[in-house]
C-alpha positions in Angstrom: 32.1 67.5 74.8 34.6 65.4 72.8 34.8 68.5 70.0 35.0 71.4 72.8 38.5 69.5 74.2 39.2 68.5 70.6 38.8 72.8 69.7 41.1 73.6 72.7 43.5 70.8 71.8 43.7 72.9 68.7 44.5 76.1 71.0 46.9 74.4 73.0 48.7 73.4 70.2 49.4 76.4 68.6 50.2 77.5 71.3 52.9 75.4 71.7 53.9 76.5 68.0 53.6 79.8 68.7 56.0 79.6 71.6 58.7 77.7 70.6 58.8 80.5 67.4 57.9 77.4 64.9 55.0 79.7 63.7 54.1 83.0 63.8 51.1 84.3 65.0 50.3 85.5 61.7 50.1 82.0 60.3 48.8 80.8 63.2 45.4 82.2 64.2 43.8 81.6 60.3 45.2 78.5 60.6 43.5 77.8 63.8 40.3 79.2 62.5 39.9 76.5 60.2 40.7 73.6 62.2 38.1 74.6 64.7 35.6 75.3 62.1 36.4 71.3 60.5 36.7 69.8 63.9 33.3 71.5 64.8 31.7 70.4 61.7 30.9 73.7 60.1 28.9 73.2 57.1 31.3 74.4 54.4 29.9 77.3 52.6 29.7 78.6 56.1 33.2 78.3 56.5 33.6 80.0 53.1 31.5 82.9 53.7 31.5 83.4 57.5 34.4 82.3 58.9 36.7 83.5 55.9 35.4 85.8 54.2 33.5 88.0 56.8 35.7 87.4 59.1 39.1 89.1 56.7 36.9 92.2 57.1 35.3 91.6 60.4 37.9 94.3 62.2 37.6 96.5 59.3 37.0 99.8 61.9 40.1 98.6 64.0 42.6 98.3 61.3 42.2 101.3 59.2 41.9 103.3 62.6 45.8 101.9 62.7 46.0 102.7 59.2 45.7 106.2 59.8 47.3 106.7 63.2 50.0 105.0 61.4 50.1 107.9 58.9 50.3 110.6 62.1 52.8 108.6 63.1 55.1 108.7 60.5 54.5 112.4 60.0 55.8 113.3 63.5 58.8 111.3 62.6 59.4 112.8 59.0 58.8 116.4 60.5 60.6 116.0 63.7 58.7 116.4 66.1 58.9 113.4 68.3 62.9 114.5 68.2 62.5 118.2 69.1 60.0 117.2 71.8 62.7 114.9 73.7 65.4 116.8 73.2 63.2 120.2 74.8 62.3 118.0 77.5 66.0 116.9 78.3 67.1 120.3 78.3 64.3 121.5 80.8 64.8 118.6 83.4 68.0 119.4 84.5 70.5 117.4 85.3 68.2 115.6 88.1 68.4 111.6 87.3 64.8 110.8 89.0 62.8 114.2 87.3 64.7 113.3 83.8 63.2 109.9 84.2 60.3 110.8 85.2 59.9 113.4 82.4 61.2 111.2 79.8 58.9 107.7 80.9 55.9 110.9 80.8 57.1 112.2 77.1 57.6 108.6 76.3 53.9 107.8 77.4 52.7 110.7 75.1 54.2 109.9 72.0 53.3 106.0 72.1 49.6 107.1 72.7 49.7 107.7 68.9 53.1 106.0 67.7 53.4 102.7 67.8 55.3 99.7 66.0 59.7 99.0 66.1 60.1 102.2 63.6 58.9 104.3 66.7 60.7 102.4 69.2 63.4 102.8 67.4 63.3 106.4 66.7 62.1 107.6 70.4 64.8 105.1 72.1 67.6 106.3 70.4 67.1 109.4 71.9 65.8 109.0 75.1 68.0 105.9 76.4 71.4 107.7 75.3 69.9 110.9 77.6 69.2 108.1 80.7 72.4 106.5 80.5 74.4 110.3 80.6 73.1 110.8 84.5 74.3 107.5 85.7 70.9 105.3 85.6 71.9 101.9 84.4 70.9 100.2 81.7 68.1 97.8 82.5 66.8 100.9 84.9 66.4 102.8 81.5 65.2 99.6 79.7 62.7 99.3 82.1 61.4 102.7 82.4 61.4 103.1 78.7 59.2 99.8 78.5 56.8 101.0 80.7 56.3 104.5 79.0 55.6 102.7 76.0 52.8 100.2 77.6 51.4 103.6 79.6 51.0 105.5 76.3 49.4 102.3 74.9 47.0 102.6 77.0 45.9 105.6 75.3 46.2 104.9 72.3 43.0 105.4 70.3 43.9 103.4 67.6 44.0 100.2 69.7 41.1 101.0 71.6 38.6 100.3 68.3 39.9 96.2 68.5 38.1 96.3 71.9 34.9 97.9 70.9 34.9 95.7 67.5 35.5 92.3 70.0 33.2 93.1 72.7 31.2 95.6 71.8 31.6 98.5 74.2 31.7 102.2 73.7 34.7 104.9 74.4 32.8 105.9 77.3 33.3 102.7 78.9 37.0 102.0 77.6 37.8 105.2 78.9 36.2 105.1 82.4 38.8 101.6 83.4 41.8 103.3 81.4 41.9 106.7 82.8 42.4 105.0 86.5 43.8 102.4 85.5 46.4 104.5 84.2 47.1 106.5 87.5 47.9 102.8 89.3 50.3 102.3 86.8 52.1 105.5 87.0 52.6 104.9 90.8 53.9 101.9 89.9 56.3 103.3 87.4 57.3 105.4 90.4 58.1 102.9 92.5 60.3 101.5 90.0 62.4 104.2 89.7 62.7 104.6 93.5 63.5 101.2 93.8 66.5 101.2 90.7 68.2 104.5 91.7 68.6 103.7 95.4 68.8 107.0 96.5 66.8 108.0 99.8 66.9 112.1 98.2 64.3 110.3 96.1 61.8 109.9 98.5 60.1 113.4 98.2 59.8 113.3 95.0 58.3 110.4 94.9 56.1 111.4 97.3 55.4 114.7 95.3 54.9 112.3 92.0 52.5 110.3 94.2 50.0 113.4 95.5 50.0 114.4 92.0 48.9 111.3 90.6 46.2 111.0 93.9 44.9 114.5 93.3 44.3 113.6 89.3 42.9 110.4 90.6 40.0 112.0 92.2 40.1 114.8 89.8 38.3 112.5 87.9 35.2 114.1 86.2 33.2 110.7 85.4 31.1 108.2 87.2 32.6 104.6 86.3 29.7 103.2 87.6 27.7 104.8 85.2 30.1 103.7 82.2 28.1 100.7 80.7 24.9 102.9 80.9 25.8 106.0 79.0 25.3 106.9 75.7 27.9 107.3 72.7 27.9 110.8 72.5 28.3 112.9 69.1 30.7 115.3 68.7 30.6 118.6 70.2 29.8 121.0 67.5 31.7 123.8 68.9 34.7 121.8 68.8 34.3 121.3 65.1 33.8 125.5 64.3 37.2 125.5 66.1 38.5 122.8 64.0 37.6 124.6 60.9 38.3 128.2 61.7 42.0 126.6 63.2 42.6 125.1 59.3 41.8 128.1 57.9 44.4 130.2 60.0 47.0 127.4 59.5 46.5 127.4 55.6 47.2 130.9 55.8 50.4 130.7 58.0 51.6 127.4 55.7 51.6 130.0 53.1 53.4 132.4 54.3 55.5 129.9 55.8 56.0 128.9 51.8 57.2 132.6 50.8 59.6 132.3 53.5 60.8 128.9 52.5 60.8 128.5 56.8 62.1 125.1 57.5 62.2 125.0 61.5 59.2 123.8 63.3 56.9 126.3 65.9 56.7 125.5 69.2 53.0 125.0 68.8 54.3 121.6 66.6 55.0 120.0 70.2 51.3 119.5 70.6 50.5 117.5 67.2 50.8 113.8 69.4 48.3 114.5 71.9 45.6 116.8 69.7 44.2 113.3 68.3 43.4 112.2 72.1 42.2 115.1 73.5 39.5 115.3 70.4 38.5 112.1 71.3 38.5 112.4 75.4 37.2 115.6 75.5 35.0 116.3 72.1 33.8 112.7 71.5 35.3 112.8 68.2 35.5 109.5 66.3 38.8 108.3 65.8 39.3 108.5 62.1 38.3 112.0 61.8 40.5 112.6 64.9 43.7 111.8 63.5 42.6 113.4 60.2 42.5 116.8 62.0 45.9 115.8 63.7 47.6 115.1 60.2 46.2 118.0 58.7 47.3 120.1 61.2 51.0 118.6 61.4 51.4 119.3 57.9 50.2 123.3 58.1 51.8 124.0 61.3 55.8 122.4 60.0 54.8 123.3 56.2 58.2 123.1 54.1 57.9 123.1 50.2 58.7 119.4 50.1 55.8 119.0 52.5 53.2 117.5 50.5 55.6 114.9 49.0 56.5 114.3 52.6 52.5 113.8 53.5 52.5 111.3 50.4 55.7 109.5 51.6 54.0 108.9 55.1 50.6 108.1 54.0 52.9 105.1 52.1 55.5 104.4 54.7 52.8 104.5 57.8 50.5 101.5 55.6 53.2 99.4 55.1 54.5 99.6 58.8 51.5 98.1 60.0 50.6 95.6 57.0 51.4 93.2 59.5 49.5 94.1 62.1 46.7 94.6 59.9 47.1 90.6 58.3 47.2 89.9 62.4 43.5 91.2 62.7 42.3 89.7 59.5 43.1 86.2 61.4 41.7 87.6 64.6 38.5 88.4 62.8 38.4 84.8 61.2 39.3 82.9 64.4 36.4 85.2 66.3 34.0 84.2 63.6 35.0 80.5 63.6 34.9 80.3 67.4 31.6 82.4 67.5 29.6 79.9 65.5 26.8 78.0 67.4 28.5 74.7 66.7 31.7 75.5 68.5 29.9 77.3 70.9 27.4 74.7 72.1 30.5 72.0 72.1 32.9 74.8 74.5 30.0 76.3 76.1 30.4 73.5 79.5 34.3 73.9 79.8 34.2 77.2 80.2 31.2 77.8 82.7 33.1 75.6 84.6 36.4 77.2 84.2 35.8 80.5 84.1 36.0 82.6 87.1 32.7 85.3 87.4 33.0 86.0 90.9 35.0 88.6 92.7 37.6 86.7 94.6 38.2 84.1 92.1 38.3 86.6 89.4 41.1 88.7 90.9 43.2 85.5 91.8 43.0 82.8 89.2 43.4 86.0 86.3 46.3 87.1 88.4 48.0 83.7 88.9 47.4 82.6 84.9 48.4 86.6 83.5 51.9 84.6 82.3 49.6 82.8 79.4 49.8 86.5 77.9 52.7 85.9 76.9 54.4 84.7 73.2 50.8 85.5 72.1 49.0 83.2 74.4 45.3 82.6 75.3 45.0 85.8 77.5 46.4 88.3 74.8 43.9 89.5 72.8 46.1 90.2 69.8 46.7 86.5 69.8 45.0 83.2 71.0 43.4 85.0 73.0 40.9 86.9 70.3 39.2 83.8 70.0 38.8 83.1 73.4 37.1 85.8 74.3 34.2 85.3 72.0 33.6 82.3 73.6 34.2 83.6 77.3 31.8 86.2 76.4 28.9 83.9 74.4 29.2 81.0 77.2 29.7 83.3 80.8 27.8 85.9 82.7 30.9 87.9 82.7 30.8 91.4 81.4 32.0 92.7 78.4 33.8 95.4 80.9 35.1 93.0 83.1 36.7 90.9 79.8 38.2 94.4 78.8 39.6 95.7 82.3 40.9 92.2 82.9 42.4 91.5 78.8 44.1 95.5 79.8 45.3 94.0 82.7 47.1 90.9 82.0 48.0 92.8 78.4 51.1 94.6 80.4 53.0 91.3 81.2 52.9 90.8 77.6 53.1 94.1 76.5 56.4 94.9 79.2 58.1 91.9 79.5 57.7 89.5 76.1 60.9 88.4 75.4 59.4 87.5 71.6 58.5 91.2 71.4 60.4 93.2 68.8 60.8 96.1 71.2 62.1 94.2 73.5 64.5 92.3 71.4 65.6 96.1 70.4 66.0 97.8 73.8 67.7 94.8 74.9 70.1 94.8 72.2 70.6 98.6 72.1 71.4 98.3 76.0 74.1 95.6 75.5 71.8 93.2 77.8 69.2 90.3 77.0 65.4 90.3 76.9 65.4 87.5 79.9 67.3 90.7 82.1 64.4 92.9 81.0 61.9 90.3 81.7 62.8 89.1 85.3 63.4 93.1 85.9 60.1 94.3 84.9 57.9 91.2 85.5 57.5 91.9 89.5 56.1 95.4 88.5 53.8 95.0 85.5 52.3 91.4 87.7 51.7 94.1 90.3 49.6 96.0 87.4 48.0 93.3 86.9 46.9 92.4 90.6 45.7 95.7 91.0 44.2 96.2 87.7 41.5 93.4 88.5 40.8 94.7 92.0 40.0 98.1 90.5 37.3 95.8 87.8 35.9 94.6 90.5 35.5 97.9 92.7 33.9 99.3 89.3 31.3 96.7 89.5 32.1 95.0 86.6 32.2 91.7 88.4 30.0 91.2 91.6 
C-alpha cells in the first residue's frame, strides 16, 4: 500500500509541475516513468529493457501514423488547398452570419480531421476568423466556434485514433461506432453555441433545420454499437483498391499533361484531398498508413506543378519535424505505460483504484463528469498526458471496459482539447482575436462540460458500462 500512494504521490506531483508550466510534459512523463519504476522496486535491467527501451518504441504504429498525416498535411498547405477550400466556402454562404458559421466550423471540422498542430491553426485561422469577424460575430463567438471545429475534426482524425488502439487495444470498428454519435451530440452542441452568441431569434429555424439534419444522420447510422466490441477487423475491400490503382494511373497521365501545360491552378476535384484519407478508412477498412499514402499520392497528381516533387520532398521534411514533439510526447507515454504496467506497480495500485474507480452507470457518468477539469494542463484524465499512464492501470486493476476507458478519455478530452489555456492554439486564437485564453476558457467551458456530460451517458446507453 505504502508504494501505490508513494507512485501517485509521484503523479500528483508532476502534476503540480506540469501545471504551474515548471516542466513540460515532455520532460515530465519519462521522468515520471522512472520514479515509479525505482519507488516500485523494478529490478533494473527491467527498467533498462522494458520500461525504456520497449517502451521509446512501444507507440511505434501511433506515431508514424502522425508522421505521415503530418506529410498530407503539409501538402494541402504547400498546394493550397486548405486556402481555396475556405475561401470557396465563404463565397457560397452568403452573406448569412449563422450559415457562414456554420459552414466555416463544418470546413473547419474537415480539414483538422487530417491537419493538425499550431502550423494548421495558424494557416486555417487566418483565414477563417478574418471571414467571421466581416458579418458582425464577435470575437470570442469566432474563437469559440473555431475551437470547436478543430476538436470536432479531431475527432476524426485517423492519425490520433492508432494512440487508442495501441493503449487499450481496440479496433477501428469500435472507435468508430462511439465517435460517429458522439460526433452528432457535439455538433448540436456547436449549434447551440451559435444560437446562443448571435442572439438573433431569425436563428431559430435554422437551428432547427441544423438540428433535423444532424437527427436524421443520427439514425442514418448504418452500424450496430452494440455489436462494436464483437466484430472483426475487417481487410480492405478489394474493389476499393482496383479503384485506387486504375485512379493513379489516370492522374499520372493528367499530371503529365498538366506538365506540358506548365498548369499551375488547382482542379476543383483538389477540394476533396482532406477527406479521401477518412473515407478509405470508414468506408473501405483501409489501414491508416496506406490511407494517407493514397491521399498524398493523389494530392501531388491532381495539383502537379513542375516544382511538385521538390514540393512533396519539402513536406515529407517540414510535416516530420512539425510533429517531432509530439512524437518525443508518445515515446514518454510509451515508457510511463510500460513502467506503470509492470506487476510490481500494479499489485501496489491495484486496491486504490478498485476502490476509486467508478464501474457502475450512475457513478460513472457523475464522478467522470464532476473530475473532467483534471484534463486539463495535461492532467491525469488526458491521455496525451498523465493520464497515459493511468489508464494502464485503470484498465489492469478494474472491470471497466476498454470501450468505456475510450468513450469516457474522448469525452473529458474536449475540456482539454477546447478550453486549455496552456494550449498553443489557444494561446494563438486568443492572441489573434485581441482577447485572453481565460475569455476563451470560461466561454467555451459550459459547452464542451456539456460534451462531456452527455458523452458518458451515450457510454453507458452503448453498454460499455452496466
Amino acid at each position: 500500500m505504502f508504494i501505490g500512494i508513494a507512485c501517485l504521490l509521484v503523479f500528483l506531483c508532476m502534476a503540480m509541475l506540469m501545471y504551474s508550466r515548471r516542466i513540460s510534459a515532455l520532460l515530465a512523463l519519462p521522468i515520471m516513468a522512472l520514479l515509479i519504476a525505482v519507488i516500485a522496486q523494478i529490478p533494473g535491467q527491467d527498467i533498462l529493457t522494458e520500461v525504456i527501451s520497449k517502451g521509446a518504441v512501444k507507440l511505434n504504429a501511433t506515431y508514424t501514423t502522425t508522421m505521415f498525416g503530418a506529410m498530407l498535411a503539409e501538402l494541402l498547405n504547400k498546394q493550397g488547398i486548405a486556402k481555396s477550400l475556405i475561401r470557396w466556402v465563404a463565397e457560397f454562404a452568403g452573406d448569412n452570419p449563422f450559415w457562414l458559421a456554420v459552414i466555416l466550423t463544418g470546413v473547419t471540422t474537415v480539414l483538422f480531421s487530417t491537419l493538425g498542430g499550431l502550423g494548421a491553426v495558424i494557416m486555417v485561422g487566418t483565414i477563417v476568423l478574418p471571414v467571421m469577424l466581416s458579418l458582425g460575430i464577435s470575437n470570442i463567438t469566432a474563437g469559440g466556434l473555431f475551437l470547436f471545429g478543430i476538436s470536432l475534426g479531431g475527432m476524426f482524425n485517423i492519425a490520433s485514433w492508432q494512440l487508442y488502439m495501441d493503449v487499450l487495444k481496440l479496433d477501428q470498428t469500435q472507435i468508430i461506432n462511439f465517435v460517429l454519435p458522439f460526433s452528432m451530440i457535439f455538433s448540436s452542441i456547436v449549434v447551440g453555441f451559435l444560437l446562443i452568441e448571435l442572439k438573433n431569434p431569425k436563428n431559430l429555424k435554422y437551428a432547427a433545420v441544423c438540428l433535423l439534419a444532424i437527427g436524421a444522420t443520427f439514425f442514418a447510422l448504418p452500424h450496430s454499437p452494440r455489436q462494436a466490441g464483437v466484430q472483426a477487423v475487417k481487410l480492405a475491400d478489394p474493389n476499393s483498391l482496383v479503384v485506387a490503382a486504375v485512379a493513379i494511373l489516370g492522374l499520372t497521365v493528367y499530371a503529365i499533361i498538366r506538365h506540358r501545360q506548365n498548369t499551375a491552378t488547382n482542379p476543383a476535384l483538389a477540394l476533396i484531398t482532406p477527406l479521401l484519407p477518412l473515407i478509405l478508412v470508414l468506408f473501405f477498412n483501409w489501414d491508416f498508413i496506406p490511407a494517407f499514402i493514397f491521399g498524398i499520392t493523389y494530392c501531388v497528381l491532381i495539383t502537379w506543378k513542375r516544382n511538385s516533387v521538390n514540393v512533396l520532398t519539402r513536406s515529407i521534411i517540414d510535416g516530420i519535424t512539425a510533429v517531432i514533439p509530439a512524437v518525443v510526447l508518445m515515446m514518454g507515454i510509451g515508457m510511463l505505460i510500460n513502467s506503470v504496467s509492470h506487476k510490481a506497480v500494479t499489485n501496489s495500485i491495484q486496491p486504490i483504484l478498485k476502490a476509486a474507480v467508478p464501474t457502475e452507470a450512475l457513478p460513472y457518468i457523475a464522478i467522470f463528469t464532476v473530475i473532467a477539469p483534471f484534463a486539463l494542463y495535461r492532467g491525469p484524465l488526458s491521455l496525451w498526458g498523465m493520464g497515459s499512464g493511468l489508464v494502464a492501470l485503470v484498465q489492469q486493476a478494474t472491470t471497466l471496459s476498454s470501450s468505456a476507458i475510450m468513450a469516457m478519455l474522448m469525452s473529458v478530452g474536449q475540456i482539454q482539447g477546447i478550453c486549455d489555456p496552456t494550449n498553443t492554439a489557444n494561446i494563438w486564437i486568443a492572441t489573434y482575436l485581441n482577447t485572453d485564453t481565460q475569455v476563451l476558457l470560461k466561454r467555451t467551458i459550459p459547452y464542451a462540460w456539456t460534451a462531456v456530460l452527455l458523452g458518458l451517458m451515450l457510454s453507458v446507453s452503448l453498454g460499455y458500462v452496466k
